[in-house]
C-alpha atoms as a printed R data frame, in Angstrom:
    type eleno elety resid chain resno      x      y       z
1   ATOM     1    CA   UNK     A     1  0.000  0.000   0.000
2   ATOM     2    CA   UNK     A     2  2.912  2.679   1.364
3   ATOM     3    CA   UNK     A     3  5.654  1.154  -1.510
4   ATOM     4    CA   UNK     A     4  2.984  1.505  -4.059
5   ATOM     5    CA   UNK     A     5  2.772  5.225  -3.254
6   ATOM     6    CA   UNK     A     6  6.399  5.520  -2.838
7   ATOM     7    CA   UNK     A     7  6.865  4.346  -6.008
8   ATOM     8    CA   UNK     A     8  4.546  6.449  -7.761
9   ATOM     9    CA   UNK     A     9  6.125  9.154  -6.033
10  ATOM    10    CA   UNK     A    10  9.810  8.842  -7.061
11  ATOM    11    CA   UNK     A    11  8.623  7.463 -10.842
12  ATOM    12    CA   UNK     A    12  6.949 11.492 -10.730
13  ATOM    13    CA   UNK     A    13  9.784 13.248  -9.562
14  ATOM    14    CA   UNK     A    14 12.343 11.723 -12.100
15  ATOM    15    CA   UNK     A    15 10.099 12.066 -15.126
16  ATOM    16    CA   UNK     A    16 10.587 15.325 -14.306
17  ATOM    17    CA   UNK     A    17 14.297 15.279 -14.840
18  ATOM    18    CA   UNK     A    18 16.786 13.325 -17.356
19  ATOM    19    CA   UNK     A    19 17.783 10.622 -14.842
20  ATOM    20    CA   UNK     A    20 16.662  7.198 -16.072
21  ATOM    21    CA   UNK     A    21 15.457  4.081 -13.056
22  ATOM    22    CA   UNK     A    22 16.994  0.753 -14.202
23  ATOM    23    CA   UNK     A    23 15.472 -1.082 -10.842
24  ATOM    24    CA   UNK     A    24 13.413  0.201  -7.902
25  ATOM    25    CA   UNK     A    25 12.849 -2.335  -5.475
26  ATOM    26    CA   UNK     A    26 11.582 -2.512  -1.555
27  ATOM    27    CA   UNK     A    27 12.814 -3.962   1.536
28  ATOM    28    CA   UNK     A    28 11.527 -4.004   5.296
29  ATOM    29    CA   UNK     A    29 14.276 -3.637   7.946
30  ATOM    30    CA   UNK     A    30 13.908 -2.903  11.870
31  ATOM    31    CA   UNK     A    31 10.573 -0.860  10.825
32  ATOM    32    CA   UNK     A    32 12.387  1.105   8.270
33  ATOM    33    CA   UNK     A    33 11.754  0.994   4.316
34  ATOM    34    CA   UNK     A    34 14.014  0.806   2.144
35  ATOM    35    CA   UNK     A    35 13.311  1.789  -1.623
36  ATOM    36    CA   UNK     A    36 16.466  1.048  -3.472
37  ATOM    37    CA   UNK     A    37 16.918  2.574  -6.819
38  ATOM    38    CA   UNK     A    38 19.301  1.673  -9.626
39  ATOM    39    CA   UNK     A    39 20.204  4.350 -11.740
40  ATOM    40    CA   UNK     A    40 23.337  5.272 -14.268
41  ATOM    41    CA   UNK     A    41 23.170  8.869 -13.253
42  ATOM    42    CA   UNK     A    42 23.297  8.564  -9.735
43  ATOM    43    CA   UNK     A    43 26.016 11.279  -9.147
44  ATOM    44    CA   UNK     A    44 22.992 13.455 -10.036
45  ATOM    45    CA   UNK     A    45 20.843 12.233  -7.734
46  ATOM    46    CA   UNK     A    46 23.472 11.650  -4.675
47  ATOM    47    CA   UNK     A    47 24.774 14.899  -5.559
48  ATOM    48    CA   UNK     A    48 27.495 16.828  -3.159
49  ATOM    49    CA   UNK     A    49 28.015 14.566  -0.067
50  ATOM    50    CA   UNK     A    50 24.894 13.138   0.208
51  ATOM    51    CA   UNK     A    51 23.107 16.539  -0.555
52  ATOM    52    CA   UNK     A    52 20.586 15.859  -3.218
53  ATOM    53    CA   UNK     A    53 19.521 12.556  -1.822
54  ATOM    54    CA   UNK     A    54 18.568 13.970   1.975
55  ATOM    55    CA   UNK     A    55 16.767 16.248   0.088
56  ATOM    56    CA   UNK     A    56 14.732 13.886  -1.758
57  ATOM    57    CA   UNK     A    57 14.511 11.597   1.193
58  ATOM    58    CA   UNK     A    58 12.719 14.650   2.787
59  ATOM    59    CA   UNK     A    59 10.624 14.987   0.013
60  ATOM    60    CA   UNK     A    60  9.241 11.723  -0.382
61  ATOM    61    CA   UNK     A    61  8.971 11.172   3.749
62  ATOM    62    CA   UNK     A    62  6.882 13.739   3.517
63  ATOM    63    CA   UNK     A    63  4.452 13.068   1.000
64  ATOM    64    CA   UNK     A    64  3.989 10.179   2.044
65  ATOM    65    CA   UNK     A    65  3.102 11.359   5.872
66  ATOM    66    CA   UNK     A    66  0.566 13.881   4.529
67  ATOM    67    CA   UNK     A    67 -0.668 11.177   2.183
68  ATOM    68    CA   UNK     A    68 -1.380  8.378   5.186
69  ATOM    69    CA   UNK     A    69 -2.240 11.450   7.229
70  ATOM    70    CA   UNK     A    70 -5.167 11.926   4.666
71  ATOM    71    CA   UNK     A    71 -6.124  8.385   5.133
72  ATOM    72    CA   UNK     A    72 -5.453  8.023   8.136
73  ATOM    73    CA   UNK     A    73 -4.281  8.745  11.761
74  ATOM    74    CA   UNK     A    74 -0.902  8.285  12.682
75  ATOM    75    CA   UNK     A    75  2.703  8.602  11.033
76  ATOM    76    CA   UNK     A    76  3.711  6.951   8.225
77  ATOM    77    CA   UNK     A    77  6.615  4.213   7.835
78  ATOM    78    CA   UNK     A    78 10.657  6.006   7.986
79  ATOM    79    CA   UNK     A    79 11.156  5.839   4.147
80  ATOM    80    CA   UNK     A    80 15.035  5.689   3.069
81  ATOM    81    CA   UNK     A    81 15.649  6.329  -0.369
82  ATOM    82    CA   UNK     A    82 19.198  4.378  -1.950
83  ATOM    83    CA   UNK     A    83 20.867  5.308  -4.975
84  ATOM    84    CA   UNK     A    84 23.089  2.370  -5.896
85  ATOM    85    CA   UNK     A    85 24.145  1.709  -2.036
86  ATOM    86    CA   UNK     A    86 25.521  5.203  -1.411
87  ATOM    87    CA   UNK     A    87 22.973  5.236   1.630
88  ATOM    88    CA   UNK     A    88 23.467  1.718   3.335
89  ATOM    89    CA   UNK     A    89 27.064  2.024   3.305
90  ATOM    90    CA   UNK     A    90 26.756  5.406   4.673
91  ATOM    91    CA   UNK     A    91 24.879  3.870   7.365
92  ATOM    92    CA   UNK     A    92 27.334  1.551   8.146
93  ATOM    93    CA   UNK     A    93 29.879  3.272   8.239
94  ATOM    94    CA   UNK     A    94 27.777  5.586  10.861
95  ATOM    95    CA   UNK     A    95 27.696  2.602  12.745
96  ATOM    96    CA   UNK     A    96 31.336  1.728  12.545
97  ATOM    97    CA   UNK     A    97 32.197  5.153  13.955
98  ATOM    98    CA   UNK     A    98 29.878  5.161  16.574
99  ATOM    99    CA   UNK     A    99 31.455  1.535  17.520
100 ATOM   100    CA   UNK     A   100 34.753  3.155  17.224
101 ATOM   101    CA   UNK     A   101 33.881  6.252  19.315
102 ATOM   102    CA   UNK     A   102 32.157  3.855  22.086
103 ATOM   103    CA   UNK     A   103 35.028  1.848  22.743
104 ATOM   104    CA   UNK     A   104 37.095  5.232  23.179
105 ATOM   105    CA   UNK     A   105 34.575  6.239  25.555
106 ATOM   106    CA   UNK     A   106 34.964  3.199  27.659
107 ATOM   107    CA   UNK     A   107 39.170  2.676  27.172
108 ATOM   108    CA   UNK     A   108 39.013  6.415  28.291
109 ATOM   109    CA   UNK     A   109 36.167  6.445  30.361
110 ATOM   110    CA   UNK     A   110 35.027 10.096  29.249
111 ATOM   111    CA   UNK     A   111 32.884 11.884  26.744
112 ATOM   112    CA   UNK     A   112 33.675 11.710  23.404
113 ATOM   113    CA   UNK     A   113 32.270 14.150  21.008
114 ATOM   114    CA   UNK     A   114 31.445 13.058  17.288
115 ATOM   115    CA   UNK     A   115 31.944 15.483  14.307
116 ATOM   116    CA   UNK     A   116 28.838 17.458  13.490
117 ATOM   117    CA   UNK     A   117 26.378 15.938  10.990
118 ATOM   118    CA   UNK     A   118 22.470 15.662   9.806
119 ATOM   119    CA   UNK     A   119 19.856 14.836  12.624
120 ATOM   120    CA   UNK     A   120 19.407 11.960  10.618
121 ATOM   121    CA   UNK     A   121 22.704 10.340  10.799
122 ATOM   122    CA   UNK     A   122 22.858 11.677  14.501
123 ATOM   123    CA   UNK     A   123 19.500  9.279  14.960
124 ATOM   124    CA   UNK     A   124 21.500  6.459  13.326
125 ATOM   125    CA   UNK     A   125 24.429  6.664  15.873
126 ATOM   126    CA   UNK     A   126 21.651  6.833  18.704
127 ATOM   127    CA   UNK     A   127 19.793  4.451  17.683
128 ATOM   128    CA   UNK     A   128 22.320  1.857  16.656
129 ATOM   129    CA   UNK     A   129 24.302  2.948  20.880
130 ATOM   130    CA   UNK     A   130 20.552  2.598  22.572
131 ATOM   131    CA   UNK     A   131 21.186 -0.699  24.095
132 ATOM   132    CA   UNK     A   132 24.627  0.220  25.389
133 ATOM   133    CA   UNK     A   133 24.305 -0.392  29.513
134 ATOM   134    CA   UNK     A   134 27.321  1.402  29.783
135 ATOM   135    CA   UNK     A   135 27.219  4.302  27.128
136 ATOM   136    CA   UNK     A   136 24.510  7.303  27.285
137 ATOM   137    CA   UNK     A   137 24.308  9.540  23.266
138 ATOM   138    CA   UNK     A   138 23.200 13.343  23.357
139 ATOM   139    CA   UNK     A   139 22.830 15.685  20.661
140 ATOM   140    CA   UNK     A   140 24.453 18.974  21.693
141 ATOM   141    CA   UNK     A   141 24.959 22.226  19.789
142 ATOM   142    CA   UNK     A   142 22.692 24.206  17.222
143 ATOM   143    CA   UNK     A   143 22.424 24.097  13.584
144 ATOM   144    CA   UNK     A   144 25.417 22.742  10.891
145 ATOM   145    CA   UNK     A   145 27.283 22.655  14.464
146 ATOM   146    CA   UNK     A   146 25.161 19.708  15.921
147 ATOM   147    CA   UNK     A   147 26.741 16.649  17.168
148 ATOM   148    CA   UNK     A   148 26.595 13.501  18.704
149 ATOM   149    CA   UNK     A   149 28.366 13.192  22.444
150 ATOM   150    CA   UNK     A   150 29.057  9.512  23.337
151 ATOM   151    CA   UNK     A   151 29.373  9.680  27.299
152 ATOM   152    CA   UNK     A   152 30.921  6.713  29.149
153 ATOM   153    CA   UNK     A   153 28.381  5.944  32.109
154 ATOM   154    CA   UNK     A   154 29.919  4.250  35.166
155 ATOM   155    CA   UNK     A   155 27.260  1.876  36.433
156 ATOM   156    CA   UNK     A   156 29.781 -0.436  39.005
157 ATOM   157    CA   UNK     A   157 28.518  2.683  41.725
């Protein structure tokens, strides 16, 4: 019902530009959707670190929202758009940092701040440190300057 949607959704937006689909396809994972697309011009769509494809992330989440919001109550499924893989090995390589930055925080037992990035990249980190016993994630800062703090949480007290 939601992919269907989705789909129509992303097939409108590139008709309206020169970029061609080869393969759109769908997958379910932890509650979050994944529409991978296949495309020969995805440099276009990617665009300048990631730029392009936030933006159309954004797009799409929120037609989709306003669309089940029409229907009916409640928020719609987290939609991730993927341009040949630029997005899931973004994500883990979000979660190899935040592995990374844990351990520091534990060898060092301190806080250990994160460079800034997107609030949804920041969610990734959070999400993928929320069953940590020992580790506690913040956002701190405002704007482009907002970052993930890993803090070490001594629980032996």
């Amino acid at each position: 019902m939601h992919q269907d949607k989705i789909k129509e959704t992303i097939e409108q937006i590139f008709k309206h530009t020169s970029c061609a689909i080869t393969k759109l396809e769908f997958s379910d994972d932890n509650g979050m959707l994944w529409c991978m697309i296949e495309t020969p011009d995805s440099s276009y769509i990617i665009g300048r670190d990631g730029e392009t494809l936030r933006s159309l992330n954004h797009l799409v989440q929120k037609i989709v929202e306003k669309d089940i919001i029409g229907e009916e109550e409640g928020r719609g499924p987290n939609v991730f758009i993927d341009v040949n893989g630029y997005q899931k090995k973004r994500f883990e390589n979000l979660k190899n940092i935040a592995h990374m930055m844990a351990e520091r925080a534990r060898y060092f037992k301190s806080n250990i701040e994160i460079d800034p990035m997107p609030a949804y990249e920041r969610k990734i980190i959070h999400m993928y440190l929320e069953g940590a016993k020992d580790i506690k994630t913040e956002s701190e800062g405002y704007g482009p300057t907002r970052r993930v703090v890993i803090k070490y949480v001594d629980n032996t007290l």
